[in-house]
C-alpha positions as CSV (number, residue, x, y, z in Angstrom):
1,X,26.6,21.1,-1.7
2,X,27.1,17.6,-0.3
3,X,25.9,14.5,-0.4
4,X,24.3,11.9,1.9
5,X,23.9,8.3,0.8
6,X,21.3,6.1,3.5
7,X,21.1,2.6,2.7
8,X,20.7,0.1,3.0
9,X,17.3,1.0,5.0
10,X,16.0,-1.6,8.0
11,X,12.5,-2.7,8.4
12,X,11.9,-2.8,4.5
13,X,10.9,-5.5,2.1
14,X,13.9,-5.6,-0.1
15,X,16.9,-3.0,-0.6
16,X,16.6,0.3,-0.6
17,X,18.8,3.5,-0.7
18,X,18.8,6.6,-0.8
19,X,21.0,9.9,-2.4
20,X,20.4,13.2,-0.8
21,X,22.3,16.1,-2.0
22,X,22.3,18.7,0.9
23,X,22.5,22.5,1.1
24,X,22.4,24.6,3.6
25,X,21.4,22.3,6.1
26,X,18.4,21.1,4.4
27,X,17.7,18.3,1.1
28,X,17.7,20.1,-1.9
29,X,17.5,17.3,-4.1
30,X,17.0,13.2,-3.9
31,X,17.0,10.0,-5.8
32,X,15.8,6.6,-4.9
33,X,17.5,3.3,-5.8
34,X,16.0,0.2,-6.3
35,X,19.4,-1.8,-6.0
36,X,18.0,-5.3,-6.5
37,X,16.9,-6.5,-10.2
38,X,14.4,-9.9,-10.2
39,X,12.6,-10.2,-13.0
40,X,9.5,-11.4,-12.5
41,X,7.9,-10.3,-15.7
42,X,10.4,-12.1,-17.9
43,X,10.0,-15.2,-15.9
44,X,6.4,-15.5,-16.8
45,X,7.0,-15.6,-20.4
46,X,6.3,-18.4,-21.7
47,X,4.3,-20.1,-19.0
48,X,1.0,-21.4,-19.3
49,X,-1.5,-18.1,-18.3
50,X,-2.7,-20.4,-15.1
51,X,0.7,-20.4,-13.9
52,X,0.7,-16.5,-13.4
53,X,-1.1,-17.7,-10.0
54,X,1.7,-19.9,-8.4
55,X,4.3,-17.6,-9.5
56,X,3.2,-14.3,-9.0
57,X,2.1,-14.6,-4.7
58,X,6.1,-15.3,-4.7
59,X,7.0,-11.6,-5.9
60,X,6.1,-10.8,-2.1
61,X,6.1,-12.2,1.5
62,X,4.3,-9.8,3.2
63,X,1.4,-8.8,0.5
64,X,1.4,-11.9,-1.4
65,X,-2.5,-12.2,-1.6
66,X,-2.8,-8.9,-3.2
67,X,-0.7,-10.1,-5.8
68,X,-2.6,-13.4,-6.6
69,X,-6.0,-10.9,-6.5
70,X,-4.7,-8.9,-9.3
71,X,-3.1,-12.3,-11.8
72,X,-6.7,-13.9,-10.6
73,X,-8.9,-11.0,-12.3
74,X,-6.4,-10.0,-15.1
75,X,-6.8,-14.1,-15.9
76,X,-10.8,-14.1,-15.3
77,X,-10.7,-10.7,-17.8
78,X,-9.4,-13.1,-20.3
79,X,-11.7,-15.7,-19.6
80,X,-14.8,-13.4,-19.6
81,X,-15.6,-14.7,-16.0
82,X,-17.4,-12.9,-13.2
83,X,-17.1,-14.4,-9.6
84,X,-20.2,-15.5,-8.3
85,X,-21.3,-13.2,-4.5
86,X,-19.7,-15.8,-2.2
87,X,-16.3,-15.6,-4.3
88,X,-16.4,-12.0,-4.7
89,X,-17.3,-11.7,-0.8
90,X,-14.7,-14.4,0.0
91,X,-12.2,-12.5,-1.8
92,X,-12.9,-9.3,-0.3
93,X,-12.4,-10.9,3.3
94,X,-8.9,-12.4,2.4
95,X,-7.7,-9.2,0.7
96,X,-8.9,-7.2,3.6
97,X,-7.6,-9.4,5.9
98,X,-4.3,-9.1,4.4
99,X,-4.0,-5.2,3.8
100,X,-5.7,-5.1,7.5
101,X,-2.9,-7.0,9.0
102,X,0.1,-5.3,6.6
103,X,-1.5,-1.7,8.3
104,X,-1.0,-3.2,11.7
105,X,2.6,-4.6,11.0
106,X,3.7,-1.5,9.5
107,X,2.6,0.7,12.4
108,X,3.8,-1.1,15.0
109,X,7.0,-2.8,13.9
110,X,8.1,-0.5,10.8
111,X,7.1,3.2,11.9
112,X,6.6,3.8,15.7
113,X,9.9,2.4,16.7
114,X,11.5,5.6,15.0
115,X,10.0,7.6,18.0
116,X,12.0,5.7,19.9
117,X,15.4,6.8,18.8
118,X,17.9,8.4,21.0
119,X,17.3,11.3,18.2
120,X,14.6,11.7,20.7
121,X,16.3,11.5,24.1
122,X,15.3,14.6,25.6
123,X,11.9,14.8,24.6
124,X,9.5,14.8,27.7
125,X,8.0,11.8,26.1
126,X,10.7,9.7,24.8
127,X,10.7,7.5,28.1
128,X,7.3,6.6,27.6
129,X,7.6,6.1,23.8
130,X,10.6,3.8,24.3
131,X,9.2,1.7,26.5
132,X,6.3,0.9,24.6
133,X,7.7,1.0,21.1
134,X,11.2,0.4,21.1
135,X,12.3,-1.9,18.7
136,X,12.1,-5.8,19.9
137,X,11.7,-4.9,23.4
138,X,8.6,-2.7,23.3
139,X,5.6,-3.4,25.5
140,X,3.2,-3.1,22.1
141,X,5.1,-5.5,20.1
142,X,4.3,-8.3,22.7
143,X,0.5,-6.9,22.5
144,X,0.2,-6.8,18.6
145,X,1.7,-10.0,17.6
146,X,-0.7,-12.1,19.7
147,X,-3.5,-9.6,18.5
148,X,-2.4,-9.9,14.7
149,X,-1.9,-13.9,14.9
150,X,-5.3,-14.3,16.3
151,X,-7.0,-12.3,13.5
152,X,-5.1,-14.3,10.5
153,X,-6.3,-16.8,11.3
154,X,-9.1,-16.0,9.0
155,X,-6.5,-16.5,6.1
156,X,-6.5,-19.9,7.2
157,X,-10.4,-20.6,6.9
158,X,-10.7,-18.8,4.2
159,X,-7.9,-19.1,2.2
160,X,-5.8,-22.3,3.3
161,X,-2.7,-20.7,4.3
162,X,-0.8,-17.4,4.1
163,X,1.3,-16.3,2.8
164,X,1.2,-17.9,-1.4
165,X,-2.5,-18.9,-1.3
166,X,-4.0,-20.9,-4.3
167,X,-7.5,-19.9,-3.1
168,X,-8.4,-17.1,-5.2
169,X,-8.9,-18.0,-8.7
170,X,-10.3,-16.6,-11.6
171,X,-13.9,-17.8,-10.7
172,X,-13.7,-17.0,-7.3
173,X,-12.6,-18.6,-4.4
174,X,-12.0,-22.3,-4.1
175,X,-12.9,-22.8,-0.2
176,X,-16.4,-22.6,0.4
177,X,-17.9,-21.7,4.1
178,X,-20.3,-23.9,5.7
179,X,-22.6,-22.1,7.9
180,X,-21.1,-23.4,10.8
181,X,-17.9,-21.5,9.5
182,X,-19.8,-18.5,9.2
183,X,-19.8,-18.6,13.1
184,X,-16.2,-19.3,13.5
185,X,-15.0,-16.2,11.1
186,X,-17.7,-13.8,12.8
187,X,-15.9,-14.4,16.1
188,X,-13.0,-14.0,14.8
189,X,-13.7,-10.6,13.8
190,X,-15.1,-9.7,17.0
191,X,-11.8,-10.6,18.8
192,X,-9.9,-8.5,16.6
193,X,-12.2,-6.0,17.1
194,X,-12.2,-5.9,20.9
195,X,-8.3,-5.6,21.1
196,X,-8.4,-2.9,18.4
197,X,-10.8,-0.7,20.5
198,X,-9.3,-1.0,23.8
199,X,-5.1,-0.7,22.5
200,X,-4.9,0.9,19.7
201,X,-8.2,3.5,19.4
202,X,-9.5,3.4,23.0
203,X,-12.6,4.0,21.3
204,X,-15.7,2.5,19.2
205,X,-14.6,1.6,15.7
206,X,-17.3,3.4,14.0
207,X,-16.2,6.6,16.2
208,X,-13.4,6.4,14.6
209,X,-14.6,6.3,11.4
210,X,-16.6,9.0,11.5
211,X,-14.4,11.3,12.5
212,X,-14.6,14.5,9.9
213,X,-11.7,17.3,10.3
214,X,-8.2,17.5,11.3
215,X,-9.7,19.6,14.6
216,X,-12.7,16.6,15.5
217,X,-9.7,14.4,15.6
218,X,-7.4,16.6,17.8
219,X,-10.1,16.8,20.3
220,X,-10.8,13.1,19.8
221,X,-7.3,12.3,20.6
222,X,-6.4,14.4,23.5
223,X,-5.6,13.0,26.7
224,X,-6.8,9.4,24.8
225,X,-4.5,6.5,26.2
226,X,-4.0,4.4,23.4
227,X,-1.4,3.6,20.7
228,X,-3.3,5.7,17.7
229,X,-3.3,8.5,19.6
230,X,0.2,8.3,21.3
231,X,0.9,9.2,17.5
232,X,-1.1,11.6,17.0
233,X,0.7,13.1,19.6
234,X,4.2,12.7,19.1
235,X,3.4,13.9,15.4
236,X,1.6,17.4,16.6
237,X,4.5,17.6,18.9
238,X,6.9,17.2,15.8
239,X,5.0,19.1,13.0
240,X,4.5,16.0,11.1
241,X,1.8,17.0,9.2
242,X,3.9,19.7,7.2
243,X,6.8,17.1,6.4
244,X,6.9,14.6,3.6
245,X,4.4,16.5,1.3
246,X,4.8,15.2,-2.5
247,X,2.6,15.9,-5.4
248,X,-1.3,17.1,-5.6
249,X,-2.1,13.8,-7.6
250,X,-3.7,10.8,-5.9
251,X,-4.7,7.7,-7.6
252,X,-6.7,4.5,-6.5
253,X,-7.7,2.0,-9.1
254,X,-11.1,1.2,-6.1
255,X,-10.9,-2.3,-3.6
256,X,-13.6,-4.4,-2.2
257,X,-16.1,-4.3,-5.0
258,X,-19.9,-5.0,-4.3
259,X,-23.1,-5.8,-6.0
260,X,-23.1,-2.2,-7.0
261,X,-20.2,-0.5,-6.8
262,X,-17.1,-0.8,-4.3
263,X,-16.3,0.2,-0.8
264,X,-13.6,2.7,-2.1
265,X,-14.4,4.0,-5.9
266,X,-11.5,3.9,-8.8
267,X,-10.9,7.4,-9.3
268,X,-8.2,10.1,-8.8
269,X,-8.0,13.2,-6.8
270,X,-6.7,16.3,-7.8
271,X,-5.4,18.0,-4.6
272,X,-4.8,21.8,-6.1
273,X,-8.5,21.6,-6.9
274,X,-9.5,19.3,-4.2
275,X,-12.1,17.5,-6.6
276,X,-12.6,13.6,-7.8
277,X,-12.3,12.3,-11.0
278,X,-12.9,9.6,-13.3
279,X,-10.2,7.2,-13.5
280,X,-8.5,6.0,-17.2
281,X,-6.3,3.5,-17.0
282,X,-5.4,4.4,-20.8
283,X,-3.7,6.9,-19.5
284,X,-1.2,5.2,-16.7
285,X,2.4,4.9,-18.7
286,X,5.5,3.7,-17.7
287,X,8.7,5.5,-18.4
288,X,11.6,4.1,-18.5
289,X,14.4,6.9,-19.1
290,X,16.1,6.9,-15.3
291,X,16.0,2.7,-15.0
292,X,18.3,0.5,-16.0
293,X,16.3,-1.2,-18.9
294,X,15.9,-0.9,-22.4
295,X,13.4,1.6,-23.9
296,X,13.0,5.4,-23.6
297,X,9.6,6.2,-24.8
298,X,7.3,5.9,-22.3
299,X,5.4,2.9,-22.9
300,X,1.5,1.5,-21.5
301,X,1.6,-1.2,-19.1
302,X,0.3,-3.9,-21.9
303,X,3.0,-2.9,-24.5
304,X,5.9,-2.5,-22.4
305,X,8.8,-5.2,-21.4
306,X,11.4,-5.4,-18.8
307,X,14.9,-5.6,-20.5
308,X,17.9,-5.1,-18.0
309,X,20.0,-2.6,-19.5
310,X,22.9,-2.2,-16.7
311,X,25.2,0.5,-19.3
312,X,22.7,3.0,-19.6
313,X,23.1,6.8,-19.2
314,X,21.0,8.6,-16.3
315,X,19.7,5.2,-15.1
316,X,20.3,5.0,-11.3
317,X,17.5,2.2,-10.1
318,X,15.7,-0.6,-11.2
319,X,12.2,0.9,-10.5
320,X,10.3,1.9,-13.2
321,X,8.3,5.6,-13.3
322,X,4.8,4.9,-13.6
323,X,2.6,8.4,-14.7
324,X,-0.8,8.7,-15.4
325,X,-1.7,11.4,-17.9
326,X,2.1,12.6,-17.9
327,X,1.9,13.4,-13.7
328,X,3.4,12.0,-10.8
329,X,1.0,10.5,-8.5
330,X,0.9,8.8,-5.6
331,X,-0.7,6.3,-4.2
332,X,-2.0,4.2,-1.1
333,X,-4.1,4.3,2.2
334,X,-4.2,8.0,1.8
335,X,-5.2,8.1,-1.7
336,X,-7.8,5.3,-1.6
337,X,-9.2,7.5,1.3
338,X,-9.1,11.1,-0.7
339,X,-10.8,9.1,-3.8
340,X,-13.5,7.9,-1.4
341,X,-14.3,11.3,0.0
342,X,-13.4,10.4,3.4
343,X,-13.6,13.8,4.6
344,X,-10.6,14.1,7.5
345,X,-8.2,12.8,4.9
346,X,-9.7,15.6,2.5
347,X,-8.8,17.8,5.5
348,X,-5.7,17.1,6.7
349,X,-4.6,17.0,2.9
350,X,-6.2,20.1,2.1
351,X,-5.8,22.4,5.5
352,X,-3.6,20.5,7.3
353,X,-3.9,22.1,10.8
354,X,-4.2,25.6,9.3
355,X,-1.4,25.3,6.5
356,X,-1.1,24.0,3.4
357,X,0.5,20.3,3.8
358,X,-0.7,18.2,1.2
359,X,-0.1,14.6,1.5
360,X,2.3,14.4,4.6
361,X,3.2,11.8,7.5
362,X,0.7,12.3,9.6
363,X,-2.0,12.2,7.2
364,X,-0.9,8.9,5.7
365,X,-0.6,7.0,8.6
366,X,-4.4,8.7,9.9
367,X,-5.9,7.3,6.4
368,X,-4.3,3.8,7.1
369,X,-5.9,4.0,11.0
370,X,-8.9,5.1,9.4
371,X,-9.1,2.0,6.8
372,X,-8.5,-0.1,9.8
373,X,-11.5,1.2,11.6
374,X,-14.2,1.0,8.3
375,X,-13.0,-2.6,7.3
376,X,-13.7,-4.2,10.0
377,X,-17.5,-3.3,10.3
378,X,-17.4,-3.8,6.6
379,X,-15.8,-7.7,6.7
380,X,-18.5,-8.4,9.9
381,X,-20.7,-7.6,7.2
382,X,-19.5,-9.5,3.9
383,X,-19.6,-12.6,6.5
384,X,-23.2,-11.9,7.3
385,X,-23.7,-12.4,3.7
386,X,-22.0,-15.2,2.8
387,X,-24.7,-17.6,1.6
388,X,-23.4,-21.8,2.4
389,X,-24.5,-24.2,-0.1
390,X,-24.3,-21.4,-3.2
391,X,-21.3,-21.4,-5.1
392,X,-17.8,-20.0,-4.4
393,X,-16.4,-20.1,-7.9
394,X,-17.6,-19.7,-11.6
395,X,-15.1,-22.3,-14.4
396,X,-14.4,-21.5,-18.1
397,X,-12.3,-21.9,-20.6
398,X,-9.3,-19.6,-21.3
399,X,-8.9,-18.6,-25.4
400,X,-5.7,-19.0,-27.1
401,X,-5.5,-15.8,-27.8
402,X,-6.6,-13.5,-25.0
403,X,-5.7,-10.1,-22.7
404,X,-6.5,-9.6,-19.6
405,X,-5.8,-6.3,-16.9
406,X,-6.4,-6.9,-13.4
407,X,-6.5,-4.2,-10.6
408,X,-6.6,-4.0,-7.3
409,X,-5.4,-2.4,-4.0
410,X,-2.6,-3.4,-2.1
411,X,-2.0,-2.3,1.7
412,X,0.4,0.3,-0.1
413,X,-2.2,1.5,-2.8
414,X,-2.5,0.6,-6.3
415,X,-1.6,-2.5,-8.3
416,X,-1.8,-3.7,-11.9
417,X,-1.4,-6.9,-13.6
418,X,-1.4,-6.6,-17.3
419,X,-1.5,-9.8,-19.1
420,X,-1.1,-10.8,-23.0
421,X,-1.9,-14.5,-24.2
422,X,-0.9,-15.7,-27.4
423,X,-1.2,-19.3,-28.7
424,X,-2.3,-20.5,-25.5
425,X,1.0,-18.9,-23.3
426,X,1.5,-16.4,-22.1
427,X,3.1,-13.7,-24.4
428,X,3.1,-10.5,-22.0
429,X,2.8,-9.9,-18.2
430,X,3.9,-6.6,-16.9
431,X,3.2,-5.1,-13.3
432,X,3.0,-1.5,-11.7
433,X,3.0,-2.5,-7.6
434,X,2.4,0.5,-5.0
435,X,5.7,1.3,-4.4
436,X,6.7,1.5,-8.4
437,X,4.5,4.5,-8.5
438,X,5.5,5.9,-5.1
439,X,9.3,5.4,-5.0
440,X,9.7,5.9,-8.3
441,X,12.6,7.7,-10.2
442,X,12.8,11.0,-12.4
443,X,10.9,10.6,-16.1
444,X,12.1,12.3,-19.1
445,X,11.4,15.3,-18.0
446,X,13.0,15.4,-15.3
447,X,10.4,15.2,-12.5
448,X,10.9,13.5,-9.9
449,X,8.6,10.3,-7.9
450,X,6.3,10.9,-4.8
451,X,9.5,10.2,-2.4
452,X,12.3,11.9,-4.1
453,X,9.7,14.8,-3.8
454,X,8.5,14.5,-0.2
455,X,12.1,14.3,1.1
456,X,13.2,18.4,-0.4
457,X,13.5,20.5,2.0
458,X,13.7,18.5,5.3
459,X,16.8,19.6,7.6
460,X,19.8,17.2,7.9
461,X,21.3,18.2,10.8
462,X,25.0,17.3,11.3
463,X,25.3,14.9,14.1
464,X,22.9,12.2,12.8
465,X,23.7,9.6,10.2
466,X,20.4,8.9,9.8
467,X,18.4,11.9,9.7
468,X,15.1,10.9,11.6
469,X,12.9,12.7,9.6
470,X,14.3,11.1,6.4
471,X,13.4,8.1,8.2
472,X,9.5,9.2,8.9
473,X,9.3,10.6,5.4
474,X,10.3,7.0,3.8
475,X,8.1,4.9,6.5
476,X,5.2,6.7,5.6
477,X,5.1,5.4,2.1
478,X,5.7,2.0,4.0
479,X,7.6,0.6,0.8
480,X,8.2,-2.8,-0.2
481,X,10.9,-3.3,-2.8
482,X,10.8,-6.7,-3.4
483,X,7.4,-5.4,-5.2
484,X,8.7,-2.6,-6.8
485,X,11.2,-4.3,-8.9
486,X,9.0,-7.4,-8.8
């Protein structure tokens, strides 16, 4: 057996390697390191509770907004507030905005230029594939960023500035829309819109959308010219919907809540059974027996700590190993989409293509196309029903003594700020981001996290340094360290 060390990897928030040990040609096993320690939590201690909201859109560059949603309602928990409609509509926009535009970044700049490898080179369509996807020189990059600067600017109208907004708040929002505004973000929308259908789709958004089994969306996609489905077939071509499969468990704690209910449910799915349930957030843990920091009892998010504990036996990352009821789970685009009962996720999770694939590349990056294509209808409507003149944020008073949880979705899935109060400072503040529960290590008993799972059993051939497929396998969880260690 040998082993194969890839790190640190490009195109990623933060550091990240990774330890394969190979045999026969193949991974047999694989740990994930989080090399970079930055203690967020800790630095919170102490602080006044509103302060959680300056310092915690700093944990990330790229999903910085998700983070100030989740401080916002663990803070309005504690307050006993409830956002009036236009803050809980206003803060649905700038979240989608965000995650929307974190989709679009990741597919263009942080996964398709892997296609364009000389891995590739004799592939009848690597010419093709390089010229529009190559890294700084492909003809899409040129096309997106124009596309993608055009459509943040809603962050400005609505938010101030991106990234580190102060605009969400515990109330709400703090920028109100005049109905004049209304205008101005609608168009916005459309524009983003137009692109999206004629480059990346080549089709109506809510075509997309609607699209209902791994074989609808085959015959959807053939001889389609367009970016989405350039993917789809460079990953039929490539068999990438049996690589990369990790556990049956997928977990979203629900995003974009309404006046009844949310656009995609709280829940977790159960892909052996290939049935929703109800999620309990009593029963999400955090273990800590494979990190370097103090503790080995796994521990719930409100009574745990982060203690650097560099001398410690077994420990190999900084990340943390999230579980909920004991299991690995994963989650993200795919998961929020399985929860939700979108039904060509279901498919491609539970068929995949005739086989049994489980969570797998293709499949995560058709669940992040497909979140592109039902949030954008969705935010034309939350604009529709922003009412000028009524209020964008409710004010009270936050108790000296107080605790507060607040969840929401990320771009990458799943997020949790936990938050403790105690003679008017804050006394806890602990955080499980997205890619804590996806790259996350081995627990006490030995299992191992979402990635170090997907990556057993893909070949290693010996002339590449970088396997390819290692590098699909890792871009499909799109991670973002600086998060994970947070």
């Amino acid at each position: 057996m040998s082993k194969l060390v890839l790190g640190p990897f490009n195109r990623v928030e933060g550091d990240l390697e990774v330890s394969l040990e190979v045999s026969d040609g193949a991974v047999h096993s694989a740990r994930v390191n989080a090399p970079l320690y930055r203690g967020f939590e800790p630095m919170l201690l102490g602080k006044a509770p509103l302060d959680a909201l300056a310092i915690v859109p700093r944990i990330c560059g790229i999903c910085s907004v998700a983070q100030s949603a989740a401080a916002a309602s663990a803070l309005a928990e504690a307050m006993g507030l409830t956002p009036p409609p236009n803050g809980r509509l206003a803060r649905n926009l700038i979240q989608a905005g965000e995650n929307l535009a974190d989709h679009l970044t990741h597919f263009y700049l942080f996964f398709m230029p892997d296609f364009a490898r000389g891995s590739y080179a004799a592939k009848p369509w690597f010419a093709e594939t390089e010229g529009r996807f190559k890294a700084q020189t492909g003809r899409a990059t040129a096309e997106m960023l124009p596309a993608r600067a055009g459509f943040m600017r809603l962050q400005g109208y609505l938010a101030g500035k991106w990234p580190h907004t102060m605009a969400l708040q515990p109330g709400g929002t703090t920028r109100a829309v005049l109905a004049a505004e209304k205008i101005r973000l609608y168009a916005v929308l459309r524009e983003f819109r137009a692109w999206l259908e004629s480059t990346l789709f080549g089709d109506a958004l809510e075509t997309v959308a609607a699209l209902d089994s791994a074989d609808a969306l085959r015959a959807w996609a053939a001889g389609r010219q367009a970016d989405f489905p350039r993917f789809l077939a460079l990953a039929d071509d490539l068999g990438l919907q049996q690589v990369g499969r990790a556990g049956n468990l997928f977990l979203s704690v629900g995003a974009y809540p309404g006046s009844v209910g949310s656009l995609f449910p709280a829940g977790v799915w159960d892909g052996a059974k290939g049935r929703r349930a109800e999620l309990d957030t009593a029963r999400i843990v955090e273990d800590l027996s494979h990190a370097w920091l103090a503790g080995d009892a796994p521990q719930a998010p409100a009574q745990g700590q982060t203690r650097p504990l560099l001398e410690k036996e077994d420990a190999y990352t900084w990340c943390k190993a999230p579980r909920y009821g004991g299991q690995v789970a994963e989650v993200g685009a795919l998961a929020r989409q399985l929860v939700a009962g979108q039904p060509l996720a279901q498919d491609l999770v539970r068929n995949g293509q005739g086989k049994s694939a489980g969570g797998n590349v293709t499949a995560r990056i058709v669940a992040r196309m497909l979140e592109i294509a039902a949030l954008i209808p969705a935010m034309e409507n939350w604009v529709q029903q922003l009412a000028p003149g009524e209020p964008f944020c409710a004010h009270g008073e936050l108790p000296d003594t107080a605790v507060g949880v607040g969840l929401t979705e990320a771009a990458r899935g799943s997020l949790g700020h936990w938050l403790t109060v105690k003679h008017g400072a804050i006394a806890g503040y602990q955080i499980i981001a997205p890619t804590t529960w996806n790259f996350s290590p081995r627990d006490a008993a030995g299992t191992p996290g979402p990635l170090e799972q997907a990556l057993v059993g893909l070949p290693i051939p010996k002339d590449e340094a970088a396997p390819v497929l290692v590098q699909h396998v890792v871009r499909s969880f799109d991670p973002c360290m600086v998060c994970t260690v947070h």
